[in-house]
C-alpha positions as CSV (number, residue, x, y, z in Angstrom):
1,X,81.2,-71.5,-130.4
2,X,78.5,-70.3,-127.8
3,X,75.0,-71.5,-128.2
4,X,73.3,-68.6,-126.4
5,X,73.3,-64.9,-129.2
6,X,75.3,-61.9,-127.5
7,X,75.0,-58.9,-128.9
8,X,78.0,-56.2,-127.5
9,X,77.6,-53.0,-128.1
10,X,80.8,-50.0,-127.5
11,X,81.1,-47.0,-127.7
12,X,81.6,-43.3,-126.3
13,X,79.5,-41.4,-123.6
14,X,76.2,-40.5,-124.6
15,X,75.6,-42.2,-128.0
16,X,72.8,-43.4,-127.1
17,X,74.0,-47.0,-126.7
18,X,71.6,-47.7,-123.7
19,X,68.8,-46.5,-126.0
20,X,70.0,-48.8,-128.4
21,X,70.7,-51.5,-126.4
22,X,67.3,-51.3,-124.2
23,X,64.9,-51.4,-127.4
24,X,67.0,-54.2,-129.1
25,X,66.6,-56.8,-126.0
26,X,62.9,-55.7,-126.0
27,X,62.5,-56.2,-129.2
28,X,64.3,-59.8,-129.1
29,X,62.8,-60.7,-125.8
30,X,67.0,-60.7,-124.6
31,X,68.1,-59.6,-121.4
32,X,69.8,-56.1,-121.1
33,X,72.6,-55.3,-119.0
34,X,74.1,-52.2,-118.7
35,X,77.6,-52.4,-117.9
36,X,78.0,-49.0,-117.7
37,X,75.1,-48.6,-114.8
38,X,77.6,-51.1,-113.0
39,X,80.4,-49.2,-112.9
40,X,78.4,-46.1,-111.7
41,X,76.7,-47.6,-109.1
42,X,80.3,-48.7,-107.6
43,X,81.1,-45.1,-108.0
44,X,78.7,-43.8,-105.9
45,X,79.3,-46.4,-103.3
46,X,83.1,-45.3,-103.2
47,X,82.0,-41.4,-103.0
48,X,79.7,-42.1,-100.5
49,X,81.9,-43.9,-98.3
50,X,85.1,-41.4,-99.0
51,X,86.8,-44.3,-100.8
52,X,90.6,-43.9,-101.1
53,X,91.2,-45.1,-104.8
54,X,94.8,-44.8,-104.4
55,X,94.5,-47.3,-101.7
56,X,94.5,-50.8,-103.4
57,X,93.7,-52.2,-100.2
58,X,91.1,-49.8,-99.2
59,X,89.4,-50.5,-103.1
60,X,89.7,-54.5,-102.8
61,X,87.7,-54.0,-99.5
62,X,85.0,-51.5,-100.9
63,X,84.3,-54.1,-103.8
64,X,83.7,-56.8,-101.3
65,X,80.9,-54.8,-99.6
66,X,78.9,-54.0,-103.1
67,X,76.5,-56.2,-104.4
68,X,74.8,-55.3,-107.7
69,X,71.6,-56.6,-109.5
70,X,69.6,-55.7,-112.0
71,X,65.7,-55.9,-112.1
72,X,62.8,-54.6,-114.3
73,X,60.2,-52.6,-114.3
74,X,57.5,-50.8,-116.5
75,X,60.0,-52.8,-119.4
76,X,63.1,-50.9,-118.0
77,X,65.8,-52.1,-116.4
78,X,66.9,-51.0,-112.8
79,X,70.0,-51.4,-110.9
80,X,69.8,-51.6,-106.9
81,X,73.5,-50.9,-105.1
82,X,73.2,-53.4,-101.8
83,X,69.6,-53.8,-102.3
84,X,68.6,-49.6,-102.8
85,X,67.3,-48.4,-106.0
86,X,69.9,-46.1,-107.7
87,X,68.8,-45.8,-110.9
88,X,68.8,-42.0,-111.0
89,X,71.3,-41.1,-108.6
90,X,73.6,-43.1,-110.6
91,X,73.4,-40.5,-113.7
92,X,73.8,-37.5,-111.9
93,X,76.9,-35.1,-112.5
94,X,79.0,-36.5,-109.4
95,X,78.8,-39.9,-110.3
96,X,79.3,-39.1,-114.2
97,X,82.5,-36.9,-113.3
98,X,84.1,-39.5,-111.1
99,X,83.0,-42.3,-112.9
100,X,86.0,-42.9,-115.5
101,X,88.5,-42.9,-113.1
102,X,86.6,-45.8,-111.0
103,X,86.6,-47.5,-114.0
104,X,90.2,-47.4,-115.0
105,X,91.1,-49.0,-111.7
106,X,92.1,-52.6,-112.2
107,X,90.7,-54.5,-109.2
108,X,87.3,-52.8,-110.2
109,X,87.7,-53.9,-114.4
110,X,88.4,-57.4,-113.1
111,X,85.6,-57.7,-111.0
112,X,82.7,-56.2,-113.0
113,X,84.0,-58.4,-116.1
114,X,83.6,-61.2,-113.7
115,X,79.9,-60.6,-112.9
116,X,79.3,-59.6,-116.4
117,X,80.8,-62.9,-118.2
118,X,78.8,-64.8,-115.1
119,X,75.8,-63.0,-116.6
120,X,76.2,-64.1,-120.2
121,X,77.2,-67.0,-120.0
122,X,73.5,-69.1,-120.7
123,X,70.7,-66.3,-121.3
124,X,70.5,-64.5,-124.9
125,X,72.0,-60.9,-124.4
126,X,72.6,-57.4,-125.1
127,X,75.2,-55.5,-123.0
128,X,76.4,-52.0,-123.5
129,X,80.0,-50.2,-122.6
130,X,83.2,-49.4,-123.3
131,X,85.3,-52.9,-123.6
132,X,82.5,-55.4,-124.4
133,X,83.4,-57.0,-127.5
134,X,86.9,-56.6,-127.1
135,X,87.3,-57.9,-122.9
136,X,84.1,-58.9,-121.7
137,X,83.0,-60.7,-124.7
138,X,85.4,-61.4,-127.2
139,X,83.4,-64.2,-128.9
140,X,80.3,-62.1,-129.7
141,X,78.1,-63.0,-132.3
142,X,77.5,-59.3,-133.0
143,X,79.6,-55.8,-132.1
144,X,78.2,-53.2,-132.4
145,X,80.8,-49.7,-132.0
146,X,78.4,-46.3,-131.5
147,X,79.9,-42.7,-132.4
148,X,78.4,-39.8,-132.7
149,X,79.7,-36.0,-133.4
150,X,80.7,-34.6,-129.8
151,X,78.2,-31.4,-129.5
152,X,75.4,-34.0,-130.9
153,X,75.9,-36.0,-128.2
154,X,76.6,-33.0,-125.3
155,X,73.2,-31.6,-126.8
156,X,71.4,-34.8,-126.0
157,X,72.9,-35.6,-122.8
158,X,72.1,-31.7,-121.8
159,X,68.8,-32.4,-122.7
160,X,68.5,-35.6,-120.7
161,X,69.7,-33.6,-117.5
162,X,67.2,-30.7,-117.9
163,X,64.7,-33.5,-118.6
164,X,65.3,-34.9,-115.2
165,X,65.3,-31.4,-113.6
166,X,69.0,-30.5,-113.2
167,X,68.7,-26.9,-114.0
168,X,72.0,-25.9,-112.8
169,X,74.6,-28.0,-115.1
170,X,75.0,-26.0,-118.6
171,X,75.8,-27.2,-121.8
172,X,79.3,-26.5,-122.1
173,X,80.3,-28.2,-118.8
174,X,78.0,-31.7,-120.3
175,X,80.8,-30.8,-123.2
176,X,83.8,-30.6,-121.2
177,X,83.1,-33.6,-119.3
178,X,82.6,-36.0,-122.0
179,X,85.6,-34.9,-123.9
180,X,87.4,-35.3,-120.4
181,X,85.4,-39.0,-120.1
182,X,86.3,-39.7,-123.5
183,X,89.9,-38.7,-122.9
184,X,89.8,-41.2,-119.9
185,X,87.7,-43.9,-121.1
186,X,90.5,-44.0,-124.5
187,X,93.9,-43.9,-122.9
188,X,93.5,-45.4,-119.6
189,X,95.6,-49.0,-119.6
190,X,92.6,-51.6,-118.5
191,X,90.6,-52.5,-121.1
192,X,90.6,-48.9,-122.8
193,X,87.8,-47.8,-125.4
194,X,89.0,-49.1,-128.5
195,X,86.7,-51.0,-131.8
196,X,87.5,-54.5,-131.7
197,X,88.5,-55.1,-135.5
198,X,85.2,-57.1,-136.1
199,X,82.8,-54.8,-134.4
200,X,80.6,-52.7,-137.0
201,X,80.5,-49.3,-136.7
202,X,77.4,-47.0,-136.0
203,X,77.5,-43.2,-136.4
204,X,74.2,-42.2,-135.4
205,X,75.1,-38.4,-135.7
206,X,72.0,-38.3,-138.3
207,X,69.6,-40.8,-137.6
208,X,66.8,-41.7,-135.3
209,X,66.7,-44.2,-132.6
210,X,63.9,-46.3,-134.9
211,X,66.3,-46.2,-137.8
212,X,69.2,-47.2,-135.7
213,X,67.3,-50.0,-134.0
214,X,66.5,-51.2,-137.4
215,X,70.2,-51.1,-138.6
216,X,70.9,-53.2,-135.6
217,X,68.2,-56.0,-136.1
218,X,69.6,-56.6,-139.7
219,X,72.9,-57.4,-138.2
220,X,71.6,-59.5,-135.1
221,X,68.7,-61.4,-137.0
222,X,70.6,-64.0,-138.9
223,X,72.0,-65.5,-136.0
224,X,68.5,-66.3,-134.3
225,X,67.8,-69.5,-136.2
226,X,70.5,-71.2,-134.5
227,X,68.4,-71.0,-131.8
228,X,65.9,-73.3,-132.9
């Protein structure tokens, strides 16, 4: 049994799992890792660089010319794609509409489930994503599956756009691509978006971010004193 407490936490696009995730290793004084930020910032390095996917060769040599890290700041965490700061570009509509069929692609599953097990393998954690209690981290202390009702979660995403001044996307395309993501993110063939059967679920559809935090805590909490 591991020594070190990892919390994994699943689930689909914008359920707030970062949120969750964020204010739970604050609160714990664990480091956060957001998988998901991984797998966008390889993303944008294959649009920028006109990255034939269908060209195994072409992806294995891509992945061999990104290197990702994390860093904080202002108690947030940052991601830097070969040493740039892409935090933001990262979330914007191109990335988030290419960004599930990156992620199916086998050679780049295999490697970001590499740096992420690297990551947790001695430091007290919470990562968020799509196959984290049931690839990266089978042997979790806690799992955590968020869900939400789909136009709850468009209507938050929108929000987050239109908070970051994208005035052009509209509501019903937010919609359409995270049915399309969720589509993806469910039935691709590595590592697909599925509960592991010990993971606890978490419909937030109703609740507030404090009140979800909490629910989380009461689940993580008893697995501190081993710590000691």
């Amino acid at each position: 049994m591991r020594k070190n407490v990892v919390v994994a936490i699943d689930g689909y696009s914008s359920c707030g799992k970062s949120t969750l995730a964020k204010a739970l290793a604050k609160t714990l004084g664990f480091i956060y890792i957001d998988s998901g930020a991984m797998y966008r910032a390889v993303t944008l390095y294959f649009i920028r660089n006109h990255t034939n996917v269908s060209d195994e060769a072409a992806v294995t040599d891509a992945l061999q010319h990104i290197e990702l890290n994390f860093h904080s700041r202002d108690y947030e965490s940052h991601i830097t794609l070969n040493g740039e700061e892409v935090s933001e570009e990262i979330r914007q509509m191109p990335v988030s509409e290419t960004v599930s069929e990156i992620s199916a692609l086998k050679q780049v599953r295999k490697e970001m489930v590499k740096q992420q097990q690297r990551m947790g393998k001695s430091k007290n954690i919470v990562m968020d994503g799509r196959d984290i209690g049931t690839t990266v981290f089978p042997d979790a202390q806690v799992k955590l599956f968020m869900t939400a009702d789909p136009k709850v979660r468009a209507e938050r995403r929108f929000k987050e756009l239109q908070s970051k001044g994208d005035t052009i996307t509209s509501l019903e395309d937010v919609f359409e691509n995270l049915a399309h993501r969720d589509y993806a993110d469910t039935t691709r063939k590595e590592s697909p978006l599925i509960r592991a059967e010990d993971a606890i679920i978490l419909d937030n559809t109703e609740i507030t971010p404090a009140e979800q935090l909490e629910f989380a805590l009461n689940k993580v909490t008893p697995y501190i004193p081993q710590l000691a």
